[in-house]
N, C-alpha and C positions, 0 to 999 in steps of 0.2 A: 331291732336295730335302732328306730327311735329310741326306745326307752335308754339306752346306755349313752343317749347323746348330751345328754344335759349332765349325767354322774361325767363326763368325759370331759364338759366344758369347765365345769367346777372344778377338777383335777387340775387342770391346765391356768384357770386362771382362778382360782380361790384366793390366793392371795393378795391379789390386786383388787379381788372384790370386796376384800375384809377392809382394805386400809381404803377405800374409797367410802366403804358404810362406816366409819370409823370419821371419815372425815365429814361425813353429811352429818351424822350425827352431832360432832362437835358445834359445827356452823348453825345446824336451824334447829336445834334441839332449845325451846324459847326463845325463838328468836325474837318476837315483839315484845319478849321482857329483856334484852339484851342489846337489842338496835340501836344504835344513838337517833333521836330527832330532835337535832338542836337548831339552833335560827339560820346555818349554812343551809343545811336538808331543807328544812321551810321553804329560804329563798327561792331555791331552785327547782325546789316545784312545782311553785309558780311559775318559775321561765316553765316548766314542760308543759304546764296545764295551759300556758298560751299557745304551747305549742299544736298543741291534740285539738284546741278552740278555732285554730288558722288564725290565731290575732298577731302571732309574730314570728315565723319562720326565722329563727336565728342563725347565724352563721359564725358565733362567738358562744365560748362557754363562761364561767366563772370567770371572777376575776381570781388576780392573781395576788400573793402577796407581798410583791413587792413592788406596786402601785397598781391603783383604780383604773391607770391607764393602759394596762398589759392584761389579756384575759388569754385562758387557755383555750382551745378548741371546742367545737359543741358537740360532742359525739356524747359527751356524759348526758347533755341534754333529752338528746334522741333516744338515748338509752332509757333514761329516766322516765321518757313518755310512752316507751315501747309497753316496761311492767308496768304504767299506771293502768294501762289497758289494759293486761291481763289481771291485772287484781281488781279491776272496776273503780282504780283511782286512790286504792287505800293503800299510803306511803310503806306500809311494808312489802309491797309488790320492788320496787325497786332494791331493797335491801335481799329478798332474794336471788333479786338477778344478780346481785353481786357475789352471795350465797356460790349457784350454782358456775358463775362465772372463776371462782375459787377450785369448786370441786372438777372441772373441766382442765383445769392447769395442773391441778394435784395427779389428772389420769396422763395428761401428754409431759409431764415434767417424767413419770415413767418410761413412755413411748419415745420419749430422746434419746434416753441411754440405751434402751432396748436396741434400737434403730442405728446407734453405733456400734452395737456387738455387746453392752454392757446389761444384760436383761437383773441380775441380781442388784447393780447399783441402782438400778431403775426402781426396784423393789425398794432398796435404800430410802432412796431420796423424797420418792413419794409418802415415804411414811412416816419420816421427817418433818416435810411439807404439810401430813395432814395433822399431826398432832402438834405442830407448832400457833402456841398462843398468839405470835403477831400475822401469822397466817387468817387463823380461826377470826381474828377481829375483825381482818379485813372482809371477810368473806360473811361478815353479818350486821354490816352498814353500807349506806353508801355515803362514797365521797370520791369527789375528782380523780386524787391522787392512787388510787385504790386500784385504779385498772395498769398501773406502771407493773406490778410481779406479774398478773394474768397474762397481758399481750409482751411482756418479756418474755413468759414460758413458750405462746402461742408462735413466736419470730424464730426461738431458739427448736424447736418443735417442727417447723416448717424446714430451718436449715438442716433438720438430721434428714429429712425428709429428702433433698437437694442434694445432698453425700450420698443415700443409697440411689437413688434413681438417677440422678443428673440431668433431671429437667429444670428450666429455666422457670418453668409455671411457679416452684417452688421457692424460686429465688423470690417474685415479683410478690407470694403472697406474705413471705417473710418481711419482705418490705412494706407490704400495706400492714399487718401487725404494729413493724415498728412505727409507720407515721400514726397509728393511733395511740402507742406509747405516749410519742413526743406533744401527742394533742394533751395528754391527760396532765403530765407534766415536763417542762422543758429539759429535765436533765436526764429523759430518755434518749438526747441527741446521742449519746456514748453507744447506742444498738450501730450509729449509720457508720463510724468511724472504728467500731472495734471489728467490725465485716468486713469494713475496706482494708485496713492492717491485714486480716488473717486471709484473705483472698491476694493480698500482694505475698506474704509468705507463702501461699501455696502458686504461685506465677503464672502459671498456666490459666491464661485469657479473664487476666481480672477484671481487666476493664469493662469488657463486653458482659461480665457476670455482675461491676456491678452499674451498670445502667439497668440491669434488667429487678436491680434490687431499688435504685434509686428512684423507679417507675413507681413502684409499689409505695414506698415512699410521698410519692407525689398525689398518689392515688389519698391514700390516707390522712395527707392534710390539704386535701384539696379542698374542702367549705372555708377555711383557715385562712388561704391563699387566696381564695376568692374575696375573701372581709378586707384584704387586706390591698389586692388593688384596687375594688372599688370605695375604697377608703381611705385613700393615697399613704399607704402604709400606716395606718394609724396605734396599731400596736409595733413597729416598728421603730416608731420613732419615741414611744413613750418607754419605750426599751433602753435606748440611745440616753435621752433623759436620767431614768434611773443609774446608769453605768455611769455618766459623766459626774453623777451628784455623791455616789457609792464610793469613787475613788480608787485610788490603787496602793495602800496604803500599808500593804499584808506584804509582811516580807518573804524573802526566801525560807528563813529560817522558818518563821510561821507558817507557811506552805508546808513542808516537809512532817510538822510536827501536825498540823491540819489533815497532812495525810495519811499518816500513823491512826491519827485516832478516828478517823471515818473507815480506815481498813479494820479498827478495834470492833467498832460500832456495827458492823455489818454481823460478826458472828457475835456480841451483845444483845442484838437485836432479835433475829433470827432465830439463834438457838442458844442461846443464854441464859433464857427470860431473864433477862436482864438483872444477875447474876455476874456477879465482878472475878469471883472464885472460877467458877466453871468456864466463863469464855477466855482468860487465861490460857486455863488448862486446853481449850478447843483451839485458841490460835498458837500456843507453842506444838502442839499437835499437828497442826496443819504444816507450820514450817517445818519442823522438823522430817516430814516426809517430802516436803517438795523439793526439799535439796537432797533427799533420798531418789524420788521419782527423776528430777533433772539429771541428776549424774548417769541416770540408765542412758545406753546408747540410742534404744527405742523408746520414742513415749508416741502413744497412742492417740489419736485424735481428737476423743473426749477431753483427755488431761490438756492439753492444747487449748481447746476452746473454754474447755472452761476459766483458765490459767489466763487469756488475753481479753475475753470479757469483761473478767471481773477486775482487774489489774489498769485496764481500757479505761470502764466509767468510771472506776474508783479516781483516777487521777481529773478528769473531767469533772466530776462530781466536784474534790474539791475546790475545782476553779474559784467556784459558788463561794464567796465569803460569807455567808453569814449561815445559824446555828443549822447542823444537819439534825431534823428532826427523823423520826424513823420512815415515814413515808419516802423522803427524798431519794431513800437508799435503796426502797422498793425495786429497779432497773437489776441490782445486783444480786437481790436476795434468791433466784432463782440458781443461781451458778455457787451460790455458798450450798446449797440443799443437795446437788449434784456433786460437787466435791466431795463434802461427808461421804455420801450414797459412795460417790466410788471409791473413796480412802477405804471405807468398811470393808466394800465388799473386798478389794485388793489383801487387806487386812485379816483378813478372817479365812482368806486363801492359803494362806501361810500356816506353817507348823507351829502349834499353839494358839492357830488363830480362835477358839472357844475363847480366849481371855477379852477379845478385842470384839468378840461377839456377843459377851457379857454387858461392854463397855458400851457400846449402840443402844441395847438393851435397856441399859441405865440411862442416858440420853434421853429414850424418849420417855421412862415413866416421868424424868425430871420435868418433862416436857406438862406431862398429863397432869403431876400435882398443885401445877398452874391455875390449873382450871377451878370455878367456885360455881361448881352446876347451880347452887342455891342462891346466888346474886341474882337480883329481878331490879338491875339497873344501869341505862345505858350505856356507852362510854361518853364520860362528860357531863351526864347528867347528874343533879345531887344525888345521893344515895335513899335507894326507896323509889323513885321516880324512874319513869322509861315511857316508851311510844304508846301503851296504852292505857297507861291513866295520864298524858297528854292530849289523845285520842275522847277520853270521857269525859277530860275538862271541856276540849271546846266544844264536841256535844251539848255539854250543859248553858255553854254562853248559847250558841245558838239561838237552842231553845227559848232562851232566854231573851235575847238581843231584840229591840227595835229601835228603827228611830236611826239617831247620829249616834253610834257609838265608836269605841275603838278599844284597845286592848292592849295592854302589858303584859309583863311575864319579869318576874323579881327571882324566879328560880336560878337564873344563870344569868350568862351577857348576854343573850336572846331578848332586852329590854323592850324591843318592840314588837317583838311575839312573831316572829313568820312560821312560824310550825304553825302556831293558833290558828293566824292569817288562814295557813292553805286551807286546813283544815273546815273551816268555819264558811271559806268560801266554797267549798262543797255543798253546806246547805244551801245556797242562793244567797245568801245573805254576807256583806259585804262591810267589815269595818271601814270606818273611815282612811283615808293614809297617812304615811307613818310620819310627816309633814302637817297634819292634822291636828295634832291633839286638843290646841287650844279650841278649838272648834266642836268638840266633845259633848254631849249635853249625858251622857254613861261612858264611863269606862272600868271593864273589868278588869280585875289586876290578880294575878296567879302568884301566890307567894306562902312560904315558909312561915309568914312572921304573922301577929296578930293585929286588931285592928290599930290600935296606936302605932304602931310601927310602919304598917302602913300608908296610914295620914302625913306621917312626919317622915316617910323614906324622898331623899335628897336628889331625884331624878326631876329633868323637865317634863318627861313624857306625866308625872303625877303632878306637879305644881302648879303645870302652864294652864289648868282648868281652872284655877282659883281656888276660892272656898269651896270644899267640899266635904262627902258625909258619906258614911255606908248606910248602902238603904237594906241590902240582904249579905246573904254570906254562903257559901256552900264549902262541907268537910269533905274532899276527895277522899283522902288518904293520911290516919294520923295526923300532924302537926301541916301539910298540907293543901290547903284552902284557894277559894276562888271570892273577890270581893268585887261585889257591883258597888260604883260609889258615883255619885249623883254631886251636883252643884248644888248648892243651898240655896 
């Protein structure tokens, strides 16, 4: 009787096994030749190594960009300090958490639709989800904005959760999901307002449903809340700040056309790969059936939620006047994977539906020949370069380092090196700060270019030492180099 239990669980869920090894695959299949570790990553590794040190319990994360005086939530910090302990402190520990924090959404973004009666769009959407290249990226770096599609999936997940059983417990932890959304980036507020709409649509005791959602909420940016009256609102008011200085200056008409092309953006992004031809064709697809499904007398509750979700932040989102880069739209991207997931399976239910079944099919290899398994370079990083021959360089300074030194990095806009930094202060050994330089008596400089170009590259972090010389040199990789250069 054992032995038919494992051929009987594989029958039942094979499929859902395949598209999750499918998705691990994609995400950590070289991952430390794939990760990005550029001077954001750096930074904030340091906030976590002070953390894991007890030198500074934050209760703020990053800042934000759109001033130095608005930062997001620290939960990415917490986070970032959790895998540096499991990895023993080596920055690819945190880029798995995000890894597995991917492949965790890619399982419950199934279990939603499952959990509404949809188990084949579930199949869908997750397979969508795991062969999608802006998925796969997210899921093999870290970055603040990165946890907005995860604890979207994890809120939306919780509420199918709250539809089959109608406990409250479900509401509160849908709500603490979303307030770690809204910590990771602000324009996850659209989770708290597109729940209150669809709980007033459905009448029956919203209120009371969503106090029990706005608890969770509360819960989840409570570190947030706390920074903020012991600090007499100080992201608050640099909020206030920016808003008055930003203007109002975006018309109506601009709006509307603002909003077109953030609703284009969302299936561009998602499943397009960014592909002008094909998302097109995915969003006259999309409408063409939603005023197919609308005219039904009955639409289903999936098609509902998904349909007020995405339509909710979309209009939110554009509030935001300035460029919607693809992270921003992260809150949405889960309810675009779920719509496909159910158009198809709806689609494929029908007479002749092999054609439409073909056409998913084609979807996702489009999806697959995305992919360049033979790239060994971050995102962001020059080509050739990634987190382990960044990892070998400041090894090698280390080793090298005494005395007053400090460190550049000519590779990118990471001029003042904090990957180097974190890295480097793992040995004990401690560059000068980034305030420092003229105070320098060595500084190593990581660059592309040779030594003339070097001496003469137009930064203060290389001038402010004065006259200086290379005294050694080290060849990483091809044409990239490490230069110790000394005061004369």
């Amino acid at each position: 009787m054992k032995r038919l239990r494992i051929p009987l669980f594989l029958k039942r869920n094979g499929f859902i096994i395949f598209i999750l090894t499918l998705a691990g695959f994609l995400r950590f299949y070289q991952i430390e030749e794939k990760a990005s570790f550029l001077g954001e990553q750096g930074r904030d590794l340091l906030v976590a190594k002070d953390i894991l040190s007890f030198e500074k319990l934050t209760l703020l994360g990053p800042p934000t960009s759109l001033s130095p005086n608005i930062h997001f939530g620290p939960f990415y910090h917490y986070f970032n300090a959790f895998w540096l302990v499991i990895f023993n402190f080596n920055p690819l520990g945190p880029a798995v958490g995000f890894g597995i924090l991917s492949l965790l959404a890619c399982f419950l973004l199934y279990l939603t639709a499952k959990n509404f009666g949809f188990k084949k769009a579930g199949f869908f959407s997750s397979l969508l989800f795991a062969s999608s290249p802006l998925m796969v990226r997210y899921g093999q770096s870290m970055f603040n904005s990165y946890f907005l599609v995860s604890f979207s999936v994890f809120c939306l997940w919780a509420l199918s959760k709250f539809w089959g059983k109608n406990q409250n417990f479900w509401l509160f932890l849908a709500g603490l999901f979303a307030g770690i959304a809204i910590q990771a980036n602000f324009l996850a507020y659209g989770l708290l307002f597109s729940t209150l709409i669809l709980f007033i649509f459905l009448k029956k005791d919203w209120f009371k449903r969503m106090l029990w959602f706005m608890g969770g909420i509360l819960l989840g940016l409570l570190p947030y809340l706390v920074f903020e009256l012991r600090h007499i609102f100080f992201n608050t008011k640099g909020f206030i700040v920016w808003l008055t200085q930003s203007g109002t200056s975006h018309t109506q008409v601009n709006f509307f056309q603002g909003l077109f092309e953030a609703f284009f953006k969302t299936f561009y992004y998602s499943l397009g790969s960014q592909n002008n031809f094909l998302t097109a064709v995915l969003l006259l697809l999309s409408l063409w059936f939603f005023v197919i499904f609308v005219r039904q007398k009955k639409k289903d509750a999936l098609f509902k939620i998904i349909w007020i979700f995405w339509l909710v932040n979309l209009f939110l989102i554009r509030i935001y006047p300035g460029e919607l880069l693809d992270h921003y739209l992260g809150v949405i991207y889960p309810f675009v994977f779920l719509w496909f997931g159910y158009l198809f399976a709806k689609l494929a239910s029908f007479k002749g539906g092999f054609v439409f079944l073909l056409a998913f099919v084609f979807l996702v290899i489009s999806q697959l020949s995305q992919f360049k398994f033979t790239t060994q370079s971050g995102l962001g990083m020059p080509w050739g370069w990634n987190m382990k021959l960044t990892k070998e360089s400041a090894k090698i300074i280390a080793e090298d380092a005494s005395g007053r030194f400090n460190v550049a990095n000519l590779l990118d806009g990471d001029i003042r090196a904090y990957a180097y930094r974190y890295l480097i202060s793992l040995s004990g050994k401690e560059p000068l700060g980034v305030e420092q330089y003229p105070q320098a008596e060595i500084l190593y400089v990581i660059t592309q270019g040779d030594e003339q170009g070097v001496l003469q590259y137009p930064v203060w972090e290389i001038y402010s030492l004065g006259p200086i010389k290379v005294e050694k040199s080290w060849i990483i990789k091809d044409d990239f180099k490490i230069f110790k250069m000394v005061k004369k």
